[in-house]
C-alpha positions as CSV (number, residue, x, y, z in Angstrom):
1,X,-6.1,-20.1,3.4
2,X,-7.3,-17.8,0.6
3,X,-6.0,-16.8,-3.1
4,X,-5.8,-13.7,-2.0
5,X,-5.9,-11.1,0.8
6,X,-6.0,-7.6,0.7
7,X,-5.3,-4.9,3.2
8,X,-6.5,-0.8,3.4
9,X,-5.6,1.1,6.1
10,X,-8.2,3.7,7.0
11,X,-8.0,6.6,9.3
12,X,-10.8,9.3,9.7
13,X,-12.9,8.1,6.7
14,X,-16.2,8.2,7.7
15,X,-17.6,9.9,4.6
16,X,-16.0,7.3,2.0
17,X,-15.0,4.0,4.0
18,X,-18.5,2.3,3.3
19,X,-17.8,3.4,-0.6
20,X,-14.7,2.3,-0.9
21,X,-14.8,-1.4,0.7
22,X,-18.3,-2.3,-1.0
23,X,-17.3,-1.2,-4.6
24,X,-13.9,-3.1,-3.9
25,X,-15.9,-6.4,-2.4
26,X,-18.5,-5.8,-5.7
27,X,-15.3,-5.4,-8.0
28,X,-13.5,-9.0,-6.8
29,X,-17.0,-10.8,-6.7
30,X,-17.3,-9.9,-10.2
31,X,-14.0,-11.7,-10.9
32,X,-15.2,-14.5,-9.0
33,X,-11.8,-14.0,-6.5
34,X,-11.1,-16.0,-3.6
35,X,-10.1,-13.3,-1.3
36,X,-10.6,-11.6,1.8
37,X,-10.6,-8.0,2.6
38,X,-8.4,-6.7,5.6
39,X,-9.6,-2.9,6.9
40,X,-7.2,-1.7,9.4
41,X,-8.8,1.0,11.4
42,X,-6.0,2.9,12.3
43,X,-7.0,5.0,15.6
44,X,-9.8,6.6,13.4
45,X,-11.4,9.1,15.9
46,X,-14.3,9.7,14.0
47,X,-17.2,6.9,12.9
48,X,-15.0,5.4,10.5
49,X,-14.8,2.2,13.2
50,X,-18.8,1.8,13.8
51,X,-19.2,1.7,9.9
52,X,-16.2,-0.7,9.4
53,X,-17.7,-3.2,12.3
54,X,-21.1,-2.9,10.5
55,X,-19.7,-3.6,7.2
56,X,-18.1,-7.8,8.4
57,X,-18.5,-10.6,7.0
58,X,-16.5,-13.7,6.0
59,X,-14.9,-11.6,2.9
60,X,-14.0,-8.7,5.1
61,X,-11.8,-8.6,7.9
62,X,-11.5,-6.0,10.1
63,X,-8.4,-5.2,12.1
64,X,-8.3,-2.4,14.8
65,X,-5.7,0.1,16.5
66,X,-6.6,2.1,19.3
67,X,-3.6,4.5,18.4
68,X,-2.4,5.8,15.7
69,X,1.2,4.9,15.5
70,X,1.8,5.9,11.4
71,X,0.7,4.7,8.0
72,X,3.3,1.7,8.0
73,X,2.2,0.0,11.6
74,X,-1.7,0.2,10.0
75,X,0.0,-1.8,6.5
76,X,1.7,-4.0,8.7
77,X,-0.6,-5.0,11.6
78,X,-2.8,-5.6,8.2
79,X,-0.5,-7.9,6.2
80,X,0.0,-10.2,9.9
81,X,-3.5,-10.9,9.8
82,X,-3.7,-12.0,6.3
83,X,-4.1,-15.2,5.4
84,X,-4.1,-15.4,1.8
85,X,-1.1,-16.6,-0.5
86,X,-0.8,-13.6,-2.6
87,X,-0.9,-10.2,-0.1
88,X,-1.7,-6.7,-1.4
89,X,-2.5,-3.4,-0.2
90,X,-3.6,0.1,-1.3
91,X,-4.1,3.3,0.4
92,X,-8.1,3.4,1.7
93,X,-9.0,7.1,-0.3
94,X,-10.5,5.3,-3.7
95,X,-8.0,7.4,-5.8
96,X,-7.2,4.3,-7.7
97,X,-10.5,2.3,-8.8
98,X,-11.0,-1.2,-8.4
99,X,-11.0,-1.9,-11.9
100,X,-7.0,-0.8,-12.0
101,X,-6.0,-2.5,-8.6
102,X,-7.0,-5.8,-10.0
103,X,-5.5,-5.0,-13.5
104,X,-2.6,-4.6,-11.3
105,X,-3.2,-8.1,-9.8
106,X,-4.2,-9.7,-13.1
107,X,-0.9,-8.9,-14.7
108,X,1.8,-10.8,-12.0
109,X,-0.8,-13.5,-12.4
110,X,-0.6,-13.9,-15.7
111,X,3.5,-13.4,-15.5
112,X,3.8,-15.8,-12.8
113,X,6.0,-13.2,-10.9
114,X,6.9,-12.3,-7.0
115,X,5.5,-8.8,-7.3
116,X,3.4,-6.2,-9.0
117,X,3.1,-2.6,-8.4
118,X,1.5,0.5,-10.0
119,X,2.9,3.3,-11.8
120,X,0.3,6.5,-11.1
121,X,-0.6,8.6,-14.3
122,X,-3.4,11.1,-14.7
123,X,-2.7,12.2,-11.6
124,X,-5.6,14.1,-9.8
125,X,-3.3,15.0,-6.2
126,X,-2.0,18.6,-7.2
127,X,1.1,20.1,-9.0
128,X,2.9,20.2,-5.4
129,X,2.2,16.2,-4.7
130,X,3.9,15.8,-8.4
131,X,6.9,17.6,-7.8
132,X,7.4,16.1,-4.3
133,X,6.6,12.2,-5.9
134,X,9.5,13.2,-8.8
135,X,11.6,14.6,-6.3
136,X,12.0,11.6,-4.2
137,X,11.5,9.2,-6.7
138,X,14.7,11.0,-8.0
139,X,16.6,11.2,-4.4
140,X,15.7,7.2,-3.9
141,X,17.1,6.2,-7.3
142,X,20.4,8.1,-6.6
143,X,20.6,6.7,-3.0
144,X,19.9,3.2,-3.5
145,X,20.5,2.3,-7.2
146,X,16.8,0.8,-8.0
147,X,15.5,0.6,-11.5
148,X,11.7,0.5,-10.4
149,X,9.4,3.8,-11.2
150,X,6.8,5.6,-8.4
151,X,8.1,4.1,-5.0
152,X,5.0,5.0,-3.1
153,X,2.6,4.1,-6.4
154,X,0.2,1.6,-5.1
155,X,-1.5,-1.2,-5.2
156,X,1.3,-3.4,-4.7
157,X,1.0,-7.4,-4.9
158,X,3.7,-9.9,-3.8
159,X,4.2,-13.4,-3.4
160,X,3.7,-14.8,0.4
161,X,7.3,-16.2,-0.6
162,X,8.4,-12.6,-0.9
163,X,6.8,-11.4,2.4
164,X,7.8,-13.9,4.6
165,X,11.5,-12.5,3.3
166,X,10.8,-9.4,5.1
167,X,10.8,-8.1,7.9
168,X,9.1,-4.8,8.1
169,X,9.8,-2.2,10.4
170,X,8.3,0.9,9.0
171,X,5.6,2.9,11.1
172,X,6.1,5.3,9.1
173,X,5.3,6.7,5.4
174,X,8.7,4.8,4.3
175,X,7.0,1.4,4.7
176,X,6.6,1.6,0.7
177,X,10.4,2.4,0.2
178,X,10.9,-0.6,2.8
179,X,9.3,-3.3,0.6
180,X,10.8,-2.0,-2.7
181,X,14.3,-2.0,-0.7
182,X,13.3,-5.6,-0.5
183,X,13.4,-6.6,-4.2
184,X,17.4,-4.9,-4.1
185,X,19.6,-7.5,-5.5
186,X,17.3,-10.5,-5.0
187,X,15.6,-12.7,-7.8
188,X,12.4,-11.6,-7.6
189,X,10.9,-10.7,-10.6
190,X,8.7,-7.4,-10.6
191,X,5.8,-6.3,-12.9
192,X,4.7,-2.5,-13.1
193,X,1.3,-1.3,-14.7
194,X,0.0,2.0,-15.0
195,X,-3.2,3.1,-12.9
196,X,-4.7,6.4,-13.1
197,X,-4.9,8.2,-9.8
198,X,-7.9,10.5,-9.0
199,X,-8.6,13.1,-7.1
200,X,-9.7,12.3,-3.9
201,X,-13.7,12.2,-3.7
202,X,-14.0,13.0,-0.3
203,X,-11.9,13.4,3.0
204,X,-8.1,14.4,3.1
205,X,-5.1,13.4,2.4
206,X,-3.1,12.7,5.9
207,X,0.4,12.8,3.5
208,X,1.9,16.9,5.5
209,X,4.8,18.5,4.4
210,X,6.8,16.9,7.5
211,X,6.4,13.8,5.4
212,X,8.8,15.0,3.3
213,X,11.4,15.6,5.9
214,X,10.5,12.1,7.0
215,X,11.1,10.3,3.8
216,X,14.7,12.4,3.6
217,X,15.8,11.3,6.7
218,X,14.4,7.4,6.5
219,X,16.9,7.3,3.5
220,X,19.6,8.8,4.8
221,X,19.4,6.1,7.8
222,X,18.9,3.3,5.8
223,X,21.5,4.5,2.6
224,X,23.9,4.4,5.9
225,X,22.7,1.3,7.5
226,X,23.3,-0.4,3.9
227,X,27.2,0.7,3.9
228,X,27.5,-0.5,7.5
229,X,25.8,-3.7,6.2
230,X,23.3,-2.9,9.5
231,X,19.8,-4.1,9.3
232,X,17.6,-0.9,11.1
């Protein structure tokens, strides 16, 4: 067992993976963590694997998919391999620094609560990416009653208590909406802290506007599944 294990799905990342991972690894050293990193390589079809097989070692875990299947089977074929007592994950792009995930971290340490998730200001991802965020944000409030800000805002932390009270089924981009459906009317406690999001340095953003229409009708299913008292 470790403190602490951390998961980032990468897909097609060739030009930032090796960035990203080493000034995460140099970031938790730093704090003197006990951690491990888990990389999902999800069905990259560029060198994004080669790089991420180079890049082992006992802190960093690498866990491969020979097929795409969506954002949400990468975050949880990632979590299953983890090992550590608190879980996390973030997005692979380095829009959020190191310094801000583990602020993020930090703080439900220091609270002693289940969870911890971001809240993204300064955003660097476009005028349209804004308006959809606050559009759904809206849409996801109205549909499911939540009081928690930025569904999709990562990092997010959580207790292994919390996780092992899931039980994900997302492939999709709605596996964040999943785990914050997950705090609805139980007595975890929850901790949000603000992270700036940057623009993305390199590569591009796999988020297309059929994502929206994907998110809509993930809600829709589960708003119903909740009034038919169905698990999906």
């Amino acid at each position: 067992m470790v403190e602490l294990s951390f998961v980032m799905p990468m897909y097609n990342e060739q030009d930032i993976v090796e960035s990203v991972v080493t000034k995460m690894q140099k970031a938790f050293d730093k704090e003197g963590l006990d951690y491990e990193l888990v990389i999902v390589n999800n069905g990259s079809k560029d060198k994004t694997g080669e790089i991420l097989d180079r890049l082992k070692s006992n802190k960093i875990k690498v866990v491969t998919l020979r097929v795409n299947q969506g954002y949400g089977w990468g975050i949880i074929n990632g979590l299953k391999a983890c090992r550590g007592d608190i879980l996390g994950y973030a997005d692979g792009d380095g829009q959020v620094s190191p310094e801000d995930m583990l602020k993020v971290y930090k703080k439900m340490k220091e609270s002693g609560n289940d969870f911890a998730k971001a809240i993204r200001y300064a955003r660097g991802d476009g005028l349209k990416r804004i308006f959809a965020s606050f559009f759904y944000n809206g849409l996801f409030h109205l549909f499911f009653l939540t009081k928690y800000r930025d569904i999709n805002a990562k990092p997010k932390f959580f207790s292994r208590d919390f996780y092992d009270s899931l039980h994900l089924r997302s492939r999709d981009w709605f596996i964040d909406a999943e785990i914050m459906l997950g705090l609805v009317h139980k007595p975890f406690k929850v901790d949000e802290v603000l992270v700036k999001f940057d623009e993305r340095k390199a590569g591009r953003s796999n988020v297309r506007l059929n994502t929206v229409k994907e998110f809509l009708t993930n809600m829709i299913q589960w708003r119903i599944a909740k009034w038919k008292n169905l698990r999906l």
